[in-house]
C-alpha positions as CSV (number, residue, x, y, z in Angstrom):
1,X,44.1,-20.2,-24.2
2,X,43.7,-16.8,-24.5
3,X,45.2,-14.8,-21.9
4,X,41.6,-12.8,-21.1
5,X,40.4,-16.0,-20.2
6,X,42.9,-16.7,-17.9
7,X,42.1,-13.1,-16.3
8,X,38.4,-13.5,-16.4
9,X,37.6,-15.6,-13.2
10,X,40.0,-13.1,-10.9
11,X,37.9,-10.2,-12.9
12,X,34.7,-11.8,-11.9
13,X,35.8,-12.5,-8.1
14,X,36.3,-8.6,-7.7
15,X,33.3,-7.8,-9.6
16,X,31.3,-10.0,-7.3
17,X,32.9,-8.3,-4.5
18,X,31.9,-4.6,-5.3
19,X,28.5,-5.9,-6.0
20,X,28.2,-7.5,-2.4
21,X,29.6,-4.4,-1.3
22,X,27.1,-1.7,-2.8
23,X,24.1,-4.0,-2.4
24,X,24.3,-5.5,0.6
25,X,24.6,-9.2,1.3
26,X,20.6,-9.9,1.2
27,X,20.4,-9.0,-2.4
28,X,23.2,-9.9,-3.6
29,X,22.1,-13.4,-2.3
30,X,19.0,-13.1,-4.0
31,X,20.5,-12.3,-7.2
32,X,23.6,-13.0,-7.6
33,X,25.1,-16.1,-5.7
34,X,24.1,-18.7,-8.5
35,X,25.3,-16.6,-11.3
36,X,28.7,-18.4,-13.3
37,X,30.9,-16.8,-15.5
38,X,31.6,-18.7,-18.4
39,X,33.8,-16.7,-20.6
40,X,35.5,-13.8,-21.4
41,X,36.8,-13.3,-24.7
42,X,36.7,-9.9,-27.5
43,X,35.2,-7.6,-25.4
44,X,32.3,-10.0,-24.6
45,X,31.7,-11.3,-20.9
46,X,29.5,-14.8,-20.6
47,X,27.8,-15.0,-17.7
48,X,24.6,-17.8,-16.9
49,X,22.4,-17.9,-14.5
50,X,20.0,-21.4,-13.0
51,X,16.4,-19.9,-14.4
52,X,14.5,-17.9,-17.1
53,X,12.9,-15.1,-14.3
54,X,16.8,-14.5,-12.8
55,X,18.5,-14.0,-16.6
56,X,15.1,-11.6,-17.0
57,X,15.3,-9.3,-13.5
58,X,19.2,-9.0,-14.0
59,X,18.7,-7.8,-17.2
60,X,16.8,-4.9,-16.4
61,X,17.5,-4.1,-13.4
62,X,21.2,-4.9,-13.1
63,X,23.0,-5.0,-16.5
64,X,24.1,-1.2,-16.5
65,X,25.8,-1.8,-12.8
66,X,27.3,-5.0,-14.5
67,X,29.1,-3.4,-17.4
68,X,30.2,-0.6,-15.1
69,X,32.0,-2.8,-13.1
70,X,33.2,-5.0,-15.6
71,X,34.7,-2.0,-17.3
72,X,36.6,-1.0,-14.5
73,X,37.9,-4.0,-14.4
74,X,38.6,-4.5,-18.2
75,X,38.3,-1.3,-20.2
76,X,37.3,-3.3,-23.4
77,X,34.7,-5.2,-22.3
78,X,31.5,-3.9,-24.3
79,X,29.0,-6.5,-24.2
80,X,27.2,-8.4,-21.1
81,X,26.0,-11.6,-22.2
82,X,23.1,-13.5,-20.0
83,X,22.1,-17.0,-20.7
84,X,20.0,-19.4,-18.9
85,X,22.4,-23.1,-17.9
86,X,19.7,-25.7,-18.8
87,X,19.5,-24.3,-22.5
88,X,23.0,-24.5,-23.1
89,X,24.9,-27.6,-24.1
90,X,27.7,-28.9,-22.0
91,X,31.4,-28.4,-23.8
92,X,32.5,-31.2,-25.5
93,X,34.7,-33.9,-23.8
94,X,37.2,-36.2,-24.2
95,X,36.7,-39.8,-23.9
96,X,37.0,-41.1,-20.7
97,X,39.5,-43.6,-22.2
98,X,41.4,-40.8,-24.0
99,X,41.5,-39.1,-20.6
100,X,42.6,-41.7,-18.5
101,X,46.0,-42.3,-20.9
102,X,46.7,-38.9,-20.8
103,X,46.2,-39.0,-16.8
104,X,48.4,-42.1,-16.7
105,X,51.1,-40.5,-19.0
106,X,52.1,-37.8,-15.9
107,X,52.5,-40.6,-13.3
108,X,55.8,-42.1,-11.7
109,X,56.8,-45.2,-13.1
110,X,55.3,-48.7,-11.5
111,X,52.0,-46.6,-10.4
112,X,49.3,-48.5,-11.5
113,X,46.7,-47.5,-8.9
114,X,43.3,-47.3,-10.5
115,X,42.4,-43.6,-12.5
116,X,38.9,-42.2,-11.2
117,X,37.9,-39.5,-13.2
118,X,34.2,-38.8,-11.4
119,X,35.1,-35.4,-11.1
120,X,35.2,-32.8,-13.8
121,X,37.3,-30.8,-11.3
122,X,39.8,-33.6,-10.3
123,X,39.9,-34.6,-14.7
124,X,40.9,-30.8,-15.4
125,X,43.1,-31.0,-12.5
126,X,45.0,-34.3,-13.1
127,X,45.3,-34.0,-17.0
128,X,47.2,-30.4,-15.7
129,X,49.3,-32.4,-13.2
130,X,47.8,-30.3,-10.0
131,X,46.0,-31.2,-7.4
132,X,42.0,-30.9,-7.8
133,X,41.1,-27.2,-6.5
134,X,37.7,-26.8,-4.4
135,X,35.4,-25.8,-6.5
136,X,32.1,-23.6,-5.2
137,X,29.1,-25.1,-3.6
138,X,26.3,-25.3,-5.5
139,X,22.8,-24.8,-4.5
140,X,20.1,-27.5,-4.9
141,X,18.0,-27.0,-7.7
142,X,14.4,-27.0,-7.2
143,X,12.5,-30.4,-6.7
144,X,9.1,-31.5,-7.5
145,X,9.0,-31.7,-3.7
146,X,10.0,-28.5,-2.8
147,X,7.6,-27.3,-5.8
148,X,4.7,-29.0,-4.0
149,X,5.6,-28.1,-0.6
150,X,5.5,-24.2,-1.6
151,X,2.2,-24.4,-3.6
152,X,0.5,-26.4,-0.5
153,X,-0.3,-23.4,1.1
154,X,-2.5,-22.9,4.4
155,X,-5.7,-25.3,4.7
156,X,-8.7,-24.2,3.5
157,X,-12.0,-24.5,5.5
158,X,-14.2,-26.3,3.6
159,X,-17.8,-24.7,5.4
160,X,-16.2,-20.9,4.0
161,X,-17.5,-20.5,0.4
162,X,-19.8,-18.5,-2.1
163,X,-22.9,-20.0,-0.7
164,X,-22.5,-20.0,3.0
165,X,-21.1,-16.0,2.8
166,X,-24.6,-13.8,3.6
167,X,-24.0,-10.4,1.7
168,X,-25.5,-7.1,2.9
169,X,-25.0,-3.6,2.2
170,X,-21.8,-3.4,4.4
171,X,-20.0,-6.4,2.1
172,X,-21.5,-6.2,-1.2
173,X,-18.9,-4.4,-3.3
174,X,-16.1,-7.2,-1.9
175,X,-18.3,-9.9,-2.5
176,X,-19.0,-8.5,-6.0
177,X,-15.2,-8.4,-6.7
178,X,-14.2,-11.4,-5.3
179,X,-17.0,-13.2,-7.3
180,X,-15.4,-11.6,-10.6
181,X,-11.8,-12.8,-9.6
182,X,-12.8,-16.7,-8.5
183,X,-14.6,-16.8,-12.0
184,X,-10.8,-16.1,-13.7
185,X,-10.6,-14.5,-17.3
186,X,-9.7,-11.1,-17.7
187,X,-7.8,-8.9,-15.2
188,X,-9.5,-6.6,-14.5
189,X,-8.2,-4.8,-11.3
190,X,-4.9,-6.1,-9.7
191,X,-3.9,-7.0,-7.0
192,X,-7.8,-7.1,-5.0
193,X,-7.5,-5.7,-1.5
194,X,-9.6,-6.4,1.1
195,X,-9.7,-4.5,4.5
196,X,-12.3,-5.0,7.7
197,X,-12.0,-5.5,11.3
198,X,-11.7,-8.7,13.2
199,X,-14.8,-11.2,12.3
200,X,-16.6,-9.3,9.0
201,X,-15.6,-12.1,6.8
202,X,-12.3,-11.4,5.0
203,X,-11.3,-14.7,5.6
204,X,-14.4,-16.1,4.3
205,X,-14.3,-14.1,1.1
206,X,-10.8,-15.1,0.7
207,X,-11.0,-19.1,1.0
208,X,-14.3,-19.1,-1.2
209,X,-11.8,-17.7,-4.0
210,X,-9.3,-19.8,-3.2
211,X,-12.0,-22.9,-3.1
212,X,-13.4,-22.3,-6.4
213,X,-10.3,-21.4,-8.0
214,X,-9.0,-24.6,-7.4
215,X,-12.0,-26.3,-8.4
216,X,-11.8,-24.7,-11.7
217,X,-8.2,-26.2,-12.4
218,X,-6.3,-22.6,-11.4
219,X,-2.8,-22.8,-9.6
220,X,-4.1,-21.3,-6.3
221,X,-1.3,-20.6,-3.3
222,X,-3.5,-19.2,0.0
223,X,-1.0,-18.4,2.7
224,X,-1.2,-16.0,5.8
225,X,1.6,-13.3,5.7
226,X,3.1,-15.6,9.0
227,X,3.1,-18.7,6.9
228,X,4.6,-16.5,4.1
229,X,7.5,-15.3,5.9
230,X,8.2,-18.8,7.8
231,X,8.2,-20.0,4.5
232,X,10.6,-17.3,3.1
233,X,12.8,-17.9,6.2
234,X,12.8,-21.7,5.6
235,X,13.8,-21.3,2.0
236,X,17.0,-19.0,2.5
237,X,18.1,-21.6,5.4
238,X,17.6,-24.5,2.8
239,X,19.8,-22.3,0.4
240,X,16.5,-22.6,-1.8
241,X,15.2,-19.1,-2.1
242,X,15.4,-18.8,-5.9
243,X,13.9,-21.8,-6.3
244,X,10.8,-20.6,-3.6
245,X,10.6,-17.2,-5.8
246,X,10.8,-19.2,-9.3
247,X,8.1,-21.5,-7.7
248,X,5.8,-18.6,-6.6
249,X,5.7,-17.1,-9.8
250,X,4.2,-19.8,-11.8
251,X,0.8,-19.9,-9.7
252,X,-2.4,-18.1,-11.3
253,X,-4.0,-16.5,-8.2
254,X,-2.0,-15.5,-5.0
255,X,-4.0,-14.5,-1.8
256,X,-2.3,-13.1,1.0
257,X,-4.3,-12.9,4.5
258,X,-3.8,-11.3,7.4
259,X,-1.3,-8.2,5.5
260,X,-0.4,-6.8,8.7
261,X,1.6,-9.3,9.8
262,X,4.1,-8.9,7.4
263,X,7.1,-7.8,8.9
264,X,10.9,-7.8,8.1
265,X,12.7,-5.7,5.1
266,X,14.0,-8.7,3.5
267,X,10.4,-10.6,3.5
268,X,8.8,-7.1,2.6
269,X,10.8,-6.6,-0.3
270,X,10.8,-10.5,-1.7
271,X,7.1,-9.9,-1.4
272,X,7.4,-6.9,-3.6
273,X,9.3,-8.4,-6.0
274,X,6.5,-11.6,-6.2
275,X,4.0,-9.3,-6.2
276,X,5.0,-7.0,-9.6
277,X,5.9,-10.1,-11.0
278,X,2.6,-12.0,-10.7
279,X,0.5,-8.3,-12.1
280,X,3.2,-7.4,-14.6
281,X,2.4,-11.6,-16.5
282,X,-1.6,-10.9,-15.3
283,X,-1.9,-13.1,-12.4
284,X,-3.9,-11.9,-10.1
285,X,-3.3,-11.4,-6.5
286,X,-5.6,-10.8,-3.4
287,X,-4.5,-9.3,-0.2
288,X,-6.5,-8.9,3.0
289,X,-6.1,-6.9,6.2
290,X,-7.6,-5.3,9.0
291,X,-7.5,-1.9,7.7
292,X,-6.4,-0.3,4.6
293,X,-3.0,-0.2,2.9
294,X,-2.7,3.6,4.0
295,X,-2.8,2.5,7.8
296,X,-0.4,0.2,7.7
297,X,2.4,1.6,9.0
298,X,4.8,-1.4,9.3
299,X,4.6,-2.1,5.5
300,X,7.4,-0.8,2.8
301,X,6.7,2.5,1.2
302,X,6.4,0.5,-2.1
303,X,4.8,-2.8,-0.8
304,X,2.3,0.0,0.8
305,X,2.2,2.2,-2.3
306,X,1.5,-1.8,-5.0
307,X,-1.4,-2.6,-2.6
308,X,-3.0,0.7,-3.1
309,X,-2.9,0.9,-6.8
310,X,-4.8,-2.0,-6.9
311,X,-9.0,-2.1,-5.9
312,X,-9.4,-1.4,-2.3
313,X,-12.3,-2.3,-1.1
314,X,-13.5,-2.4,3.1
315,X,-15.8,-4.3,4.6
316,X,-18.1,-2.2,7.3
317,X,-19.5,-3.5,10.4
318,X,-22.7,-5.0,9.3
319,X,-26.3,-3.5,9.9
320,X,-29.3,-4.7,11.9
321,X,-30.7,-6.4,8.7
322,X,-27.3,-8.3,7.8
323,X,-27.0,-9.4,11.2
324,X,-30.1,-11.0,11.5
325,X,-29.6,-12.3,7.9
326,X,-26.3,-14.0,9.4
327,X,-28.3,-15.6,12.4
328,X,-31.0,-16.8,10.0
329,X,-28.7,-18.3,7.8
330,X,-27.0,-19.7,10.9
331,X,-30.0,-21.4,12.3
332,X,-30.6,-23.0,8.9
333,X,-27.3,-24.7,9.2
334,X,-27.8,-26.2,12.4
335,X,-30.9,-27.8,11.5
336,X,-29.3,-29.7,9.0
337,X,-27.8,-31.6,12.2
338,X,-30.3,-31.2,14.7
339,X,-33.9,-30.7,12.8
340,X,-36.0,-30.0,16.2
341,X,-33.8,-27.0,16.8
342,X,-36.0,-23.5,16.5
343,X,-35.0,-19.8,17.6
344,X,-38.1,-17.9,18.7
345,X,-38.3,-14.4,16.1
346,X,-37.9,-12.3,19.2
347,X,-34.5,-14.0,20.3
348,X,-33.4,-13.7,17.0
349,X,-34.3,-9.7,17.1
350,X,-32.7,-9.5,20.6
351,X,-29.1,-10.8,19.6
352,X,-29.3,-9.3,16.2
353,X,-30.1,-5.6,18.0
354,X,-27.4,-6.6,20.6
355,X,-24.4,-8.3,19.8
356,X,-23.3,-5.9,17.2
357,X,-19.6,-6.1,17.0
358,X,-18.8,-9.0,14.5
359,X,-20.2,-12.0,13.1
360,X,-17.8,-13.9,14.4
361,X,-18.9,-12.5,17.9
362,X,-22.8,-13.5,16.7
363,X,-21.8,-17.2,15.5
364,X,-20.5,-17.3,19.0
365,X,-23.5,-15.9,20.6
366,X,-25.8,-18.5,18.7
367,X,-23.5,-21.5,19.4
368,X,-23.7,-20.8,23.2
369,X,-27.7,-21.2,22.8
370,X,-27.4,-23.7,20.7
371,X,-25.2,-25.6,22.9
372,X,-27.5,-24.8,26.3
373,X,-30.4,-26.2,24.4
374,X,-28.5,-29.6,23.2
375,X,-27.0,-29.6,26.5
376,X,-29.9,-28.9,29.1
377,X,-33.0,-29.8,26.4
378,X,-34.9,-26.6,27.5
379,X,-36.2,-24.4,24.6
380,X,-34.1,-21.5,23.9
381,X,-36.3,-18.8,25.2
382,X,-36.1,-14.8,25.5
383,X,-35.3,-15.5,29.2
384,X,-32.8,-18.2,28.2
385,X,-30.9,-16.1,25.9
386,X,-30.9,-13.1,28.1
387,X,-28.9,-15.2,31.1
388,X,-27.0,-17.1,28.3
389,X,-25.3,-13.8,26.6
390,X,-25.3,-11.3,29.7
391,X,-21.7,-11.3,29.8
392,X,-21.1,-11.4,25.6
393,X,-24.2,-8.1,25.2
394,X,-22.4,-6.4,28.7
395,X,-18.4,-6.8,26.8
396,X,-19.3,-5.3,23.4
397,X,-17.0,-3.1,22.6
398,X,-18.5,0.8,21.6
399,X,-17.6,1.2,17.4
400,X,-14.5,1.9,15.9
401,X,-13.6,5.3,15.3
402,X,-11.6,6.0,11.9
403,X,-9.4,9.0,11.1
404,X,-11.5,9.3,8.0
405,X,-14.7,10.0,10.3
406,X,-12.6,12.5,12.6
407,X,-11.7,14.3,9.1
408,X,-15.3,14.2,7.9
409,X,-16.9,15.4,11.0
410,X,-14.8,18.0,11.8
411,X,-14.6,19.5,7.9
412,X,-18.4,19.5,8.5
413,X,-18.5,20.9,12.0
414,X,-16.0,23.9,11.2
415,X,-17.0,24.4,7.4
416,X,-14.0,23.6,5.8
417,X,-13.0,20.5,3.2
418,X,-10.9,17.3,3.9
419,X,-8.2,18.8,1.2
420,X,-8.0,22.0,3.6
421,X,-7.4,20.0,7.0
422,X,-4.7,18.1,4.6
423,X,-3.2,21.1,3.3
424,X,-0.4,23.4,3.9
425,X,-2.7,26.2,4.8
426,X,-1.8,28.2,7.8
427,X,-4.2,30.3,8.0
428,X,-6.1,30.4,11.6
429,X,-9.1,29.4,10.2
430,X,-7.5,26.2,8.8
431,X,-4.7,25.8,11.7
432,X,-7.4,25.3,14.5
433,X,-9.9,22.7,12.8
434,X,-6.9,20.3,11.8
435,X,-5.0,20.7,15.3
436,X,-8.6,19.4,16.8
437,X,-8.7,16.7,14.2
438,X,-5.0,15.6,15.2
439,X,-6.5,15.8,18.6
440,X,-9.5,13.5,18.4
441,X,-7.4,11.3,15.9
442,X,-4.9,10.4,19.1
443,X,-7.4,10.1,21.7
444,X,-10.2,8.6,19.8
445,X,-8.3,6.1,17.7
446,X,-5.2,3.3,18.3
447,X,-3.1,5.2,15.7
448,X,0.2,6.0,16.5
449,X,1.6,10.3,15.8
450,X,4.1,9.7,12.4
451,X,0.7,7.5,11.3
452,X,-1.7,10.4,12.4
453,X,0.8,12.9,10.7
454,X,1.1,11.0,7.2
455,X,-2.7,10.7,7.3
456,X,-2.9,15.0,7.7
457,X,-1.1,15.5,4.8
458,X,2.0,13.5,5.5
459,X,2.9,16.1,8.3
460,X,5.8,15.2,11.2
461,X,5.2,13.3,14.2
462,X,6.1,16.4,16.0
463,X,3.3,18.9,14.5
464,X,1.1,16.0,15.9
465,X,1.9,16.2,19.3
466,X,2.3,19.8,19.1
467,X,-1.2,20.1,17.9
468,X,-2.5,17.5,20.9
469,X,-0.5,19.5,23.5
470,X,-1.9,23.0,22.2
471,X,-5.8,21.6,22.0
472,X,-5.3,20.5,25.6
473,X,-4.0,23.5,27.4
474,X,-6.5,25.7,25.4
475,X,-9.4,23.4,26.1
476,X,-8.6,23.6,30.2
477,X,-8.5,27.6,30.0
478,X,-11.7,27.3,27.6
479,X,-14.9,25.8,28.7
480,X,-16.4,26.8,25.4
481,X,-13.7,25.1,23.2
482,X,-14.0,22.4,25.8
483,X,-17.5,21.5,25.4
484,X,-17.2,21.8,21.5
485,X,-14.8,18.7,21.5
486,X,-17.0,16.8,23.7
487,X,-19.8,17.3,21.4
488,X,-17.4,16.4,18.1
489,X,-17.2,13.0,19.8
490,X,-20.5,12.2,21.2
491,X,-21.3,12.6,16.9
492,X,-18.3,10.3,16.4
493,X,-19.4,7.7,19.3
494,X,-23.0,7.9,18.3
């Protein structure tokens, strides 16, 4: 045997070492715990690795830090070689008869206890005359099982598809896209993200595609970003996270709800990886959330920065029109169990004018009247519905204010663009108009001040409050700067 291949396994321990060391145990786990060396021999080194995607992503993303280290260790070693262990063929053998004479030629005299050669370790080790060594745990290989569990997904509601979603002016772009996407074929913008507040119908949109995606013969995998990271979790506990990744990258269409859930560096940046995986081979992926990929402060730079190069596309609170379009549409539905059931025109115009929030909030306001008129069996009346949603019409909440409607109105108010409240301007004319924006931005909106400050021009958390502390103590020795910032958010409120 050649004395290099004596060295090579000692060689490899260290080099597996300084890799743990300079990336951390999480990826080195990722990428590196099921890799073998199997040779070392004229300045070649032999490693293999479980599947296709691993031998691909250490290739080029790793094979320059690989040869570095190797060569430290061996200065002759010039080539890294990379193949996959299920297509190469096992090393030839003895036969077990061969082996077991050449087992029983190294025992004492008058042994003749019975020669089990199950293990490859224990045959290496007896025809040497050693004891077997402990050789390294292997992880499980995936299983049509585990292959089936990960592509299971969440459940899908079977009442949330194309023909029950009601489109209006506030939804028809998403609708339009997710339309295109369910249909398959080309690519055309990846990954699809969809943003809205609670109720618009994000869900919806998303379990139609999923629905008829499925339908069509697609591999489909709908999770929530919880079920994704439980199932993450789960996976590195079983010692099966290369087999979850392999898994997840063999599906057609990912969708991803509830994005702003996602947290943990780990998960964040497995999802990364999945996700310029799937768009690099042209599968598509969907995300949703309840606002847009900019606003989401809890998300990785990168995962932040993938989601945006995609289509973004929001999802407004819906108008009068699509409102009562939802209630109509609602009503229909119900008849199909209870045919006597009617909603005067005037009720319908009452919740659709007041129950503004959400269509969620409006399904709820028609199941309450539906349930006092299957309930009680009196007619649902204007009176009726008046007593019925008091409480629901007295709660709803007064709209959402965005940052992007601070920066608008205030660019308008003080004659000045969006780029110039962004920019590094300092010029008084400039200064002012963008500390007021930081100001309404903070008292008018949930956003926190290093997410205010990346949305002015990706400024400090400490300019922020500055600018909220200077807008205050001028506007209580100023009655006229005062009353301006009440009037910039009665036009924001209205």
């Amino acid at each position: 045997m050649d004395l290099q291949d004596m060295a090579g396994p000692e060689q490899w321990a260290r080099v597996k070492k300084r890799l743990r060391a300079e990336l951390g145990e999480d990826v080195y786990t990722s990428w590196f715990a099921r890799v073998d060396l199997e040779g070392h021999d004229d300045g070649t080194v032999r490693l293999s690795v479980p599947t296709r995607f691993l031998k691909q992503w250490i290739q080029s993303h790793y094979r320059d830090r690989l040869m570095g280290l190797w060569q430290r260790e061996c200065e002759d070693v010039h080539r890294i070689e990379l193949t996959v262990r299920g297509a190469m063929r096992p090393a030839a053998r003895k036969p077990a008869e061969s082996q077991q004479r050449a087992v029983a030629a190294t025992r004492p005299a008058g042994d003749t206890r019975p020669i089990a050669l199950a293990d490859p370790a224990s045959r290496q080790a007896a025809l040497a005359g050693l004891q077997p060594v402990a050789q390294p745990e292997r992880r499980p290989q995936a299983t049509a099982t585990q292959e089936s569990d990960v592509l299971q997904g969440a459940s899908l509601d079977p009442k949330y598809t194309f023909e029950t979603f009601v489109e209006g002016d506030s939804n028809a772009l998403a609708l339009a896209a997710a339309r295109q996407v369910a249909a398959g074929g080309k690519v055309n913008f990846n990954p699809l993200y969809v943003h809205a507040s609670v109720g618009l119908g994000k869900t919806h949109l998303m379990q139609a595609v999923a629905a008829q995606a499925k339908a069509s013969g697609r591999r489909v995998l709908y999770l929530t970003a919880e079920h994704f990271m439980y199932r993450f979790v789960s996976a590195l506990k079983a010692q099966s996270a290369i087999a979850f990744k392999d898994t997840l990258r063999t599906i057609d269409l990912l969708l991803i709800d509830d994005m702003q859930f996602l947290h943990g560096k780990q998960v964040q940046q497995e999802f990364c990886h999945t996700l310029n995986a799937l768009i690099d081979s042209a599968r598509q992926v969907i995300v949703a959330a309840d606002r847009a990929p900019s606003e989401l402060d809890s998300l990785d730079d990168r995962v932040r920065s993938r989601l945006a190069g995609g289509l973004v596309v929001g999802i407004d609170d819906p108008d009068y029109s699509l409102r009562r379009a939802i209630i109509i549409n609602r009503v229909e539905t119900v008849r199909a169990s209870y045919p006597n059931f009617t909603i005067p025109e005037g009720v319908i115009d009452y919740v659709a004018r007041n129950v503004t929030a959400s269509g969620r909030d409006l399904e709820g306001a028609l199941n309450r009247l539906i349930a006092h008129n299957q309930l009680t069996g009196q007619p649902v009346t204007q009176e009726m519905a008046e007593a019925t949603l008091r409480d629901l019409i007295r709660s709803v909440e007064p709209r959402r204010v965005k940052i992007e409607d601070i920066q608008r109105v205030v660019s308008k108010h003080y004659n000045v663009t969006k780029a110039d409240l962004l920019s590094a301007r300092r010029t008084r004319t400039i200064v002012r108009p963008r500390q007021i924006a930081m100001y309404l931005a903070k008292m008018m909106t949930p956003r926190s001040l290093p997410e205010i400050g990346r949305r002015f021009g990706n400024r400090d958390h400490t300019t922020v409050l500055h600018a909220v502390r200077k807008i205050e103590e001028l506007a209580r020795a100023d009655n006229g700067l005062a009353q301006e910032i009440e009037l910039l958010k009665r036009m924001l409120d209205a």
